[in-house]
N, C-alpha and C positions, 0 to 999 in steps of 0.2 A: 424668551422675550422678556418678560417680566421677572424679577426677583423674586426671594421668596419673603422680601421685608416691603412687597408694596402691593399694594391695594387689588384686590381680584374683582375688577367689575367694568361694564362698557357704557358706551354714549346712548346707547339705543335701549337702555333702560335693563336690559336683563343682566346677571352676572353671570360672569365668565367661569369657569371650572378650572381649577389648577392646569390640569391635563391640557387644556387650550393653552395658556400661559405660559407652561413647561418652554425652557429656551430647548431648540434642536441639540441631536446628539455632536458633542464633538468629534472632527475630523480627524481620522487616522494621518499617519504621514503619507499611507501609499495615496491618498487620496486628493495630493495637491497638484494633480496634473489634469483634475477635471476640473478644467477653468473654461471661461466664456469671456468675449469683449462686450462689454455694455456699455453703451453711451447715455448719460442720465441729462435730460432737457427737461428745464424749468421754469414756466414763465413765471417775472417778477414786476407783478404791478403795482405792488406800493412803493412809496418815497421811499430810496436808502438814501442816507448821510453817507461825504465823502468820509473814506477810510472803510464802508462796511463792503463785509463780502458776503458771496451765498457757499454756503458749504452743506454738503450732505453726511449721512453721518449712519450705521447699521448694525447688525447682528454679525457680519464676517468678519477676519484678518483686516481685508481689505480698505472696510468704511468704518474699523477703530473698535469695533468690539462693545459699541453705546456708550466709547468714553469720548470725551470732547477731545482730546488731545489727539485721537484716531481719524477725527473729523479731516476730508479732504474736500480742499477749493473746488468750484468751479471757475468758467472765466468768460466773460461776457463773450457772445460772440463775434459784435464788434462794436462799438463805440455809441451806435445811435440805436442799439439793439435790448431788448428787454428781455430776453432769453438768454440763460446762463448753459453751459453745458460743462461735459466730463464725459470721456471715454477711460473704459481702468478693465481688469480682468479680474472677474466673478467667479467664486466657487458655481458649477452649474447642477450639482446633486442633491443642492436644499435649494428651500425656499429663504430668498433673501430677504429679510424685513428691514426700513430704511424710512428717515425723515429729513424734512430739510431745516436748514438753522439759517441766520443773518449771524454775522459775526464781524469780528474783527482784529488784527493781529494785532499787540503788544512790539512796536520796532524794539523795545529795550530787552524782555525774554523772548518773544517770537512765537509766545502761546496765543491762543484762540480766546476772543471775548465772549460768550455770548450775548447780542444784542435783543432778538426776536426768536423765535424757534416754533414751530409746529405739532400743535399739542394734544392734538386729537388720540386719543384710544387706540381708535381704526388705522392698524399702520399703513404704510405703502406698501405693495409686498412685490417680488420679482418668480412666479412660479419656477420647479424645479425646470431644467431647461429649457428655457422659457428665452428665445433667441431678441437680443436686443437690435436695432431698436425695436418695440414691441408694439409699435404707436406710430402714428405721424404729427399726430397732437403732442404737446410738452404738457407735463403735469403745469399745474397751475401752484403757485408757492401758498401755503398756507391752505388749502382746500382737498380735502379726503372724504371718498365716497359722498360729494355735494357737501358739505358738512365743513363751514370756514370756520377754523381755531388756531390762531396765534397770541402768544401769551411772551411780554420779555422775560429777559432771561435771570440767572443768576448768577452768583460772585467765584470766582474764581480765583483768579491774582489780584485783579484790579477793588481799588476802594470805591464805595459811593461815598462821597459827599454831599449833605442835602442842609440849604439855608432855608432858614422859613421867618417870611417879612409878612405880618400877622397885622394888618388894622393901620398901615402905614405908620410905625415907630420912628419920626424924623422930627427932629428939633433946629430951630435953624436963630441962628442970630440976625439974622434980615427978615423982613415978612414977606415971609414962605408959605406959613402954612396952607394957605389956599389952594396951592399951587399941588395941580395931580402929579406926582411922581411916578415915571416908567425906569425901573432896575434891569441890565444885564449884569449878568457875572459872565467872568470869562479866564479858563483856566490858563496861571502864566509858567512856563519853564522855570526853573531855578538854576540850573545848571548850566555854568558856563560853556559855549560854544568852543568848539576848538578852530573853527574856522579852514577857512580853503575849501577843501575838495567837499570834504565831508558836513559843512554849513549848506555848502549850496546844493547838495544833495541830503538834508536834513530830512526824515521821514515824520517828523513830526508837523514840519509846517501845514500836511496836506488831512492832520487830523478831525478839523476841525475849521470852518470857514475863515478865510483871511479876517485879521482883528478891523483892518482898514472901513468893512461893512459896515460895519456898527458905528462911524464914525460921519457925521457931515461935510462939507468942505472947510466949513466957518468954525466948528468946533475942536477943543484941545486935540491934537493929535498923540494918540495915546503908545503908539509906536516909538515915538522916542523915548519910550520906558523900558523896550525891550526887543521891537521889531519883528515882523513874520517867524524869524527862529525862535523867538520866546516863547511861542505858543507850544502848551502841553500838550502830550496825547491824552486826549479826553473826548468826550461828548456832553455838550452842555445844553439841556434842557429843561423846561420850566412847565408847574401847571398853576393852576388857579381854581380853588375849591369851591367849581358853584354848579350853576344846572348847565350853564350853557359850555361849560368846560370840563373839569374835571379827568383831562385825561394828560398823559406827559406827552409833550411837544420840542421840538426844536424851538428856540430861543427867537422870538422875532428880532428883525433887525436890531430896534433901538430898543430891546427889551422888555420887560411884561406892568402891565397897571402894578400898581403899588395903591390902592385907596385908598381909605379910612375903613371901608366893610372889606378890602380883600383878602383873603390869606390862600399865600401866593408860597410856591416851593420851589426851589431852585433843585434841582437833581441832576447832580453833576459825578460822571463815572471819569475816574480817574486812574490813570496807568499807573506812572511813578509819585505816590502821594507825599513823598518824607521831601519830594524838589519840586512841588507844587506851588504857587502860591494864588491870590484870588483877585484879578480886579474889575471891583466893581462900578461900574459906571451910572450914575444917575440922569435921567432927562426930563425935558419938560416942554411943553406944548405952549407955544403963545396965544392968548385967547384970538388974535386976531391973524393967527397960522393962514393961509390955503389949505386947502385939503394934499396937498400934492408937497409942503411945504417941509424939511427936516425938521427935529425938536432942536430947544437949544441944548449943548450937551452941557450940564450946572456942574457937575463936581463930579469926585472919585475917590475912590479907596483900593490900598491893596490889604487884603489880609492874608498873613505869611503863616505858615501850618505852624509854629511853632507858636502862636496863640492856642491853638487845637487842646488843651490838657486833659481832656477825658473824649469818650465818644460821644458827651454828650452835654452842650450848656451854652449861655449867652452872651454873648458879646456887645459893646457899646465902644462905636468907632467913630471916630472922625471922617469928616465928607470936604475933602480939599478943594476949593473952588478953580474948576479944569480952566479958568483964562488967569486968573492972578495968583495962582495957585498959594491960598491962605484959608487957613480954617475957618469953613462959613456954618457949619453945624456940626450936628449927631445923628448918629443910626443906632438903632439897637435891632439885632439879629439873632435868633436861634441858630444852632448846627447842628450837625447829629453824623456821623461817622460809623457808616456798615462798610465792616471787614470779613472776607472767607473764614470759616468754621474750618481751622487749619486738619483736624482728625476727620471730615466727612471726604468719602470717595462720591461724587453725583454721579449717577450713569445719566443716559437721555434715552431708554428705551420706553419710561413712562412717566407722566406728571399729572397730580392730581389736585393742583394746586387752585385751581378754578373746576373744579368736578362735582355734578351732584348729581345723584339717581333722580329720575322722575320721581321712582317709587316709593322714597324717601320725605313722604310727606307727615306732620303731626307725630313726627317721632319724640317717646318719653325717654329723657335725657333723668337719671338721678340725680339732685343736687346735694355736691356733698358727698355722695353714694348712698345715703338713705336719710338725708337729710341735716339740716342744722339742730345740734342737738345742745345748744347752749340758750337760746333764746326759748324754748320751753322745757317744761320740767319731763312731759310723759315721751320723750324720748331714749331708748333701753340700749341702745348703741350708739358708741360715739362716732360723729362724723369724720370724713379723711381719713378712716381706718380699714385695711384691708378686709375685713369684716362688715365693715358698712357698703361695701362697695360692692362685695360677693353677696350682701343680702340685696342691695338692687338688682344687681343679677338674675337672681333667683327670683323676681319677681317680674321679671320680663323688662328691663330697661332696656330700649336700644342701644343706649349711650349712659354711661356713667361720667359725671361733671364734678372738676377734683381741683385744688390750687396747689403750684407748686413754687418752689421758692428755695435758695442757696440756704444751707448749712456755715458756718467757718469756715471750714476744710474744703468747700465746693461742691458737695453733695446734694444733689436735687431733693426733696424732698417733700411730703405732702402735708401742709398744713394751712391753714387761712390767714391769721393772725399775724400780724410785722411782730408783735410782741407776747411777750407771754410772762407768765411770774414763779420765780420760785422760791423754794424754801430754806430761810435764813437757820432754823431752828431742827427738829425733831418732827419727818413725814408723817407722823399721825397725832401732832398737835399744834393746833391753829390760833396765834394769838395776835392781837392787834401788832400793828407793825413788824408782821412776820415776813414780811413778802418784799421780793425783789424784784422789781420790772426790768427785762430785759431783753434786746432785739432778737428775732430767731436766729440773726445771720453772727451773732457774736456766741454764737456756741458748736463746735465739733457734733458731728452724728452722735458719736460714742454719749458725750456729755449729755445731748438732747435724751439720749434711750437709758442713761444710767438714773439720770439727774428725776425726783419728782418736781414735774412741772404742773403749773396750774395754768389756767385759761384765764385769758384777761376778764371777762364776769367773774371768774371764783376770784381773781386776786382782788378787785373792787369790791366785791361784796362781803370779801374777807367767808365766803360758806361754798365747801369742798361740793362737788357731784361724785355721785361712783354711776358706774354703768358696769352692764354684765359682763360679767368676764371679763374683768381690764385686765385681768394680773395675765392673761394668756396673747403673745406673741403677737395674733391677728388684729388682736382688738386696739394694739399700744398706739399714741398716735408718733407723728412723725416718721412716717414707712417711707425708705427711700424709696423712689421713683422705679429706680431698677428692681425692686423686690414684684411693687405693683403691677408694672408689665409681664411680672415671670405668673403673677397671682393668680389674674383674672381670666377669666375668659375665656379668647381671645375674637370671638365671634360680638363680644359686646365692643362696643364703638368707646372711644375716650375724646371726651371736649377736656384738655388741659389747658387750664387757666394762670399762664405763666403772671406771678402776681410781683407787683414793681412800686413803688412807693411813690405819688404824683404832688408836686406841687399843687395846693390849692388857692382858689380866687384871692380868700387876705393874705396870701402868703407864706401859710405854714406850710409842713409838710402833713402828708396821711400818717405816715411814720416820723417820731418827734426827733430821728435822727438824717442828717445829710447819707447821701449815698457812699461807699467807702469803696464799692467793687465797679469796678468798668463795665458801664452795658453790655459790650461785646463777649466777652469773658463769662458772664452772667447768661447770655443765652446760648453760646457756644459748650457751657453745660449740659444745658438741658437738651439741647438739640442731641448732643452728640450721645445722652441714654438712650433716646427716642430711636434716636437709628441703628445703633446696636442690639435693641431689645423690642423693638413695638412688634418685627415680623410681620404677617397678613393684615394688620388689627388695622380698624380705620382708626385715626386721628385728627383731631382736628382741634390748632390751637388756639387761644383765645385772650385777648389780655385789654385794659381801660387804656392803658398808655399807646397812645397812636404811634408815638417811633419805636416801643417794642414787636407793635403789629409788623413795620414798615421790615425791621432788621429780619423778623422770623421770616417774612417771604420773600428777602432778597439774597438767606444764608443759604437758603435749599430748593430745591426743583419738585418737593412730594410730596409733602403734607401741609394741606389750605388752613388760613388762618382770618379768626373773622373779630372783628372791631367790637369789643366792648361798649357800651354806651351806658351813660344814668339820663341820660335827655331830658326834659322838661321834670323836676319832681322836687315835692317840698320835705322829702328827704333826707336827703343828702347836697352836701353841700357841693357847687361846682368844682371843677378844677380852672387850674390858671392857662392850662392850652385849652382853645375855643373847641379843639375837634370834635371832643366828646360827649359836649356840653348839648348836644340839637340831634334828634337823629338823622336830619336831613344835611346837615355839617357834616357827621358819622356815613354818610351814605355816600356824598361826594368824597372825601378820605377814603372810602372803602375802594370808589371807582377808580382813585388818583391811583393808588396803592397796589392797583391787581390784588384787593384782597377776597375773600370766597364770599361776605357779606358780615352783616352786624349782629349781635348782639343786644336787644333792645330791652328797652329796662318796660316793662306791661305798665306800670306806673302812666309808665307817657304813650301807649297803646296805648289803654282804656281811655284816656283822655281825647286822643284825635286817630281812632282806625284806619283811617285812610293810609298813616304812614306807612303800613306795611306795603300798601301797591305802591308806593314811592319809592321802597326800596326793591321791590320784586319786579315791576315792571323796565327798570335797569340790569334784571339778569343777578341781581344779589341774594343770596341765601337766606334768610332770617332766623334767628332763634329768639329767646325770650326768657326771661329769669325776674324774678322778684317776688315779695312774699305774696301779690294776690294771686301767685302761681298754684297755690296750697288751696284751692276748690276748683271742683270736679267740675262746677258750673262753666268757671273762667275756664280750665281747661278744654272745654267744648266750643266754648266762643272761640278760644284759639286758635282751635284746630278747624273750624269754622271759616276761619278769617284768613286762612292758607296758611299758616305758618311752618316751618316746616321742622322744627322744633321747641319744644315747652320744659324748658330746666325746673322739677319741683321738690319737694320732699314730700315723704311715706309715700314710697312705688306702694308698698300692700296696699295702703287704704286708697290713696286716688288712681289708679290705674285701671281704665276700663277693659283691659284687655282680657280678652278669655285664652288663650294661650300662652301661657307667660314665657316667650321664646324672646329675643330680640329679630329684628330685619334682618339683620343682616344673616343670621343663622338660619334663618327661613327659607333665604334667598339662597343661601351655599348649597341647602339638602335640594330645593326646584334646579339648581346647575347640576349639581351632581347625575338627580333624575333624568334631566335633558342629556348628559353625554350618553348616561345608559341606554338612552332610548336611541341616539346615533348608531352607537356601538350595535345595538339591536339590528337597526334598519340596515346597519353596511354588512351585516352577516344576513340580511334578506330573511330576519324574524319579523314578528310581526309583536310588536310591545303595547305590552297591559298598562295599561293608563292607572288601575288597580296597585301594578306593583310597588312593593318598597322597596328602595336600594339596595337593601341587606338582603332580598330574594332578589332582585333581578338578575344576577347571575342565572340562576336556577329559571325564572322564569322566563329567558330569552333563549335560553338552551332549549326547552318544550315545547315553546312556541311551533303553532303550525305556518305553513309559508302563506304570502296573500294569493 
């Protein structure tokens, strides 16, 4: 069932044992003639959008092997009917395990999208012959063992496309400003039609709701731009980051508020993206409307993808006035452009993208791996060094908390700092104007591990640190990513902290140089270590930049990723996207985004505690970082206050734990225990509560009977 690169743990709080996990033996050849007919019934009671289907998807030949591409249809049973079904032949000598998905077909490849899918732990299962139907009830979609979890999906073929109309950015040459604006966007074909047979059997017209909707009777008709066959295969959907929303929707009629307070996202999945184009329609309500009455529809825009130059940046367009069609203003627009992680294979047997133990509470995360070791002196190891991280370890960190960030050559690797300084002269002689500042990402691995580098404090202060043991392998900084996965652990937890350079409030950058590398490119690195290397280990990634959040949880289906924050603090200075700037902005972002929860800066904790049930009673994870992390005191308040993780430095000295093991290794040796003691009871011993794993063999064999 489960791989041997994902997470071993379940919804009902205990963890699972390899052995439970373990996928069934595979089937001989003589063995394909034990087959059974199974008809699978579903009911489907949430909204689906025209174009989605229900598919199911399993562990056999038959339902795809947990690849999506294996995934097979069902098909309504009739038209006014809410129940899907499928009759297919089932291997009948194992146990089938099996989920259901929302989906939807690509008319231009003919592969499967996923839209929604079923994300619970607890699978469905079909016992060994186990005669279908088995039931006269249909499973219910989305609901296992009482227990409702559905989570959307991720990228496959198709792009996301996401605008974001932040604090109503419209400039108008008439007096406008008053006036509330409502935005649709609506994706247009580019490709010319060939017409006849195949126009009026077009599969794209039925993707997405007729354009006509969105239009009044009195207002531009926006059809003679393109017509029902212009419309793309897409789904276009929008949220709005507040309390009373924050979740993705289908596109109202005449599109979503635009305020002056809203920040609003257009999320729009697109099939064919390079013959895409966008138009956007604006409207506006008369004060002296009906209630019952259309907006007037004021202007439009198209924007053609070949504005698109990176996955990531802003635009400032023109707003053509929809009755005299002449330039009545401006818009300025964010984008942001998630593309498939072309190297990662997804299976769907398990997702843990929204998953959290109960018993995963007040967990110590190392910051750094034993801390930040520049900002004081009695620091003996240096931080983001494989060394620093196996001494968290070794002092019982559940989780070890690391930043990682691109090489030149594309190499993940673990360091803090956008920049760093090196040496112009002779490595063991330091004289004024010795030092070169320069970005991490403008130097090769090799160069980083050959080259003596300084830390941005030594190059400003112009005065070198040593720490012990530099000159030995473990200690160097800059450890690729893949070294550190092979390093540690594997029972200690990793918060990686994919770190991204943000514009800030006046303008400049964090990092004093523009971006050079394509976001996409950029985390399609690190993902793709992560999943060649992490194995069992939990993960969990983390970054300040909300569209790096947004890309890592729509590139992959299994490791949760949670929203950084600096929230209210005199600090640090804001950034220029609002998300990050409030934890309660940060919270709504998190819920828009399916993301696992935030990252909250204690700063703006200790100021107003309540935030944490702000963000916990939404079902969000919380952790916590910052220097008033570094006393025992605050640690207690924190763990006090529910949090369910406390990032600090020196596990030795602030760590209250008397067993310096991490959770989750705790929790593998109590599974292990429990199979033993199954094992025990199905051979009708009778098991010592006493024993250790390493005797229980021995002592279930001696055992007397009950």
């Amino acid at each position: 069932m489960a791989k041997d690169n994902q997470w071993n743990f379940v919804d009902d709080g205990s963890e699972a044992c390899d052995a439970m996990l373990a996928p069934p033996p595979a089937r001989s050849a003589s063995d394909h003639h034990a087959e059974r007919m199974w008809q699978f019934q579903v009911l489907m009671n949430d909204d689906m959008a025209a174009g989605e289907k229900l598919a199911v998807v399993g562990n056999c030949d038959a339902l795809g092997n947990w690849q999506l591409g294996g995934g097979v249809l069902l098909s309504k049973d009739d038209e006014d009917s809410n129940v899907w079904s499928l009759d297919i032949s089932l291997p009948r000598d194992r146990t089938i395990a099996y989920r259901y998905f929302i989906c939807a077909v690509d008319p231009t490849s003919e592969k499967l999208l996923v839209r929604r899918w079923e994300t619970s732990l607890a699978l469905r299962q079909i016992a060994i012959d186990e005669q279908g139907p088995r039931r006269t009830d249909a499973d219910i979609f989305g609901v296992v063992s009482d227990v409702t979890k559905v989570d959307r999906g991720w990228l496959s073929t198709e792009t996301i496309v996401q605008f974001k109309i932040f604090n109503a950015p419209f400039s108008w040459k008439q007096r406008m400003k008053k006036r509330l604006m409502y935005v649709k966007v609506t994706p247009m074909n580019l490709r010319i039609p060939t017409g006849g047979a195949a126009a009026d059997n077009n599969p794209l017209a039925g993707s997405i709701a007729p354009l006509e909707d969105s239009l009044s009777n009195d207002t531009h008709d926006t059809r003679e731009n393109g017509g029902d066959c212009g419309l793309a295969f897409s789904f276009s959907e929008v949220v709005t980051l507040s309390a009373d929303d924050s979740v993705i929707r289908p596109q109202p009629q005449f599109g979503a508020r635009c305020g002056p307070d809203d920040l609003v996202i257009f999320h729009l999945t697109i099939g064919d993206f390079e013959n895409t184009a966008y138009l956007i329609d604006l409207y506006t309500y008369s004060s002296k409307a009906e209630e019952d009455e259309p907006p007037h529809h004021l202007g439009y825009h198209y924007v053609l993808p070949n504005l698109f130059k990176m996955s990531e940046g802003r635009l400032e367009v023109p707003i053509t006035c929809a009755s005299k069609h002449r330039p009545m203003g401006m818009m300025q627009l964010g984008y942001l452009l998630i593309k498939p992680t072309p190297s990662l294979n997804m299976d769907m047997s398990v997702s843990y993208t929204r998953y959290w133990n109960k018993k995963w509470t007040g967990l110590d995360v190392g910051h750094r791996g034993s801390g930040t070791s520049f900002k004081t002196n009695d620091m003996s190891i240096r931080e983001n060094t494989i060394t620093s991280l196996k001494n968290a370890a070794a002092q019982g960190a559940d989780m070890v908390e690391f930043d990682v960030q691109l090489s030149k050559d594309l190499v993940p690797v673990v360091y803090h700092d956008f920049m760093i300084y090196v040496s112009l002269k002779s490595k063991c002689k330091m004289e004024e104007h010795d030092f070169l500042a320069l970005p991490v990402r403008e130097l090769s691995l090799q160069q980083l591990k050959n080259l003596k580098v300084y830390h941005t404090t030594e190059g400003k202060s112009r005065s070198s640190r040593s720490f012990q043991d530099e000159d030995l392998q473990e200690h160097q900084p800059f450890p690729p990513l893949a070294d550190v996965l092979d390093a540690i652990d594997p029972h200690v937890g990793f918060n990686i902290e994919v770190k991204w350079s943000q514009r800030l409030h006046d303008g400049t950058m964090e990092e004093e140089f523009e971006h050079i590398i394509d976001r996409n490119l950029y985390v399609d690195c690190i993902l793709d270590v992560v999943f060649r290397k992490a194995g069992k280990r939990r993960v969990v990634f983390s970054c300040f930049d909300p569209d790096i959040c947004t890309m890592l949880r729509f590139k992959q289906n299994r490791y949760p990723v949670m929203f950084l924050t600096i929230g209210v603090t005199e600090k640090y200075q804001k950034y220029m996207d609002p998300r990050g700037n409030r934890i309660e902005t940060a919270v709504f972002n998190s819920l828009a985004m399916e993301l696992l929860g935030i990252v909250a800066h204690t700063e703006d904790l200790l100021r107003d505690p309540s935030q944490v049930n702000l963000a916990k009673e939404r079902g969000l994870v919380v952790f916590c970082w910052g220097e008033e992390n570094n006393c025992k005191d605050t640690i207690k308040l924190l763990k006090n206050l529910g949090l369910h993780a406390i990032i600090y430095d020196k596990m030795d000295v602030l760590t209250s734990k008397e067993i310096k093991q991490s959770v989750f290794l705790l929790q593998a040796k109590e599974s292990q225990n429990e199979l033993l003691k199954l094992q025990a009871l199905e051979m009708g011993k009778v098991w010592h509560t006493t024993s250790s794993p390493s005797s229980a063999s021995s002592s279930s064999s001696s055992s007397s009977p009950n």
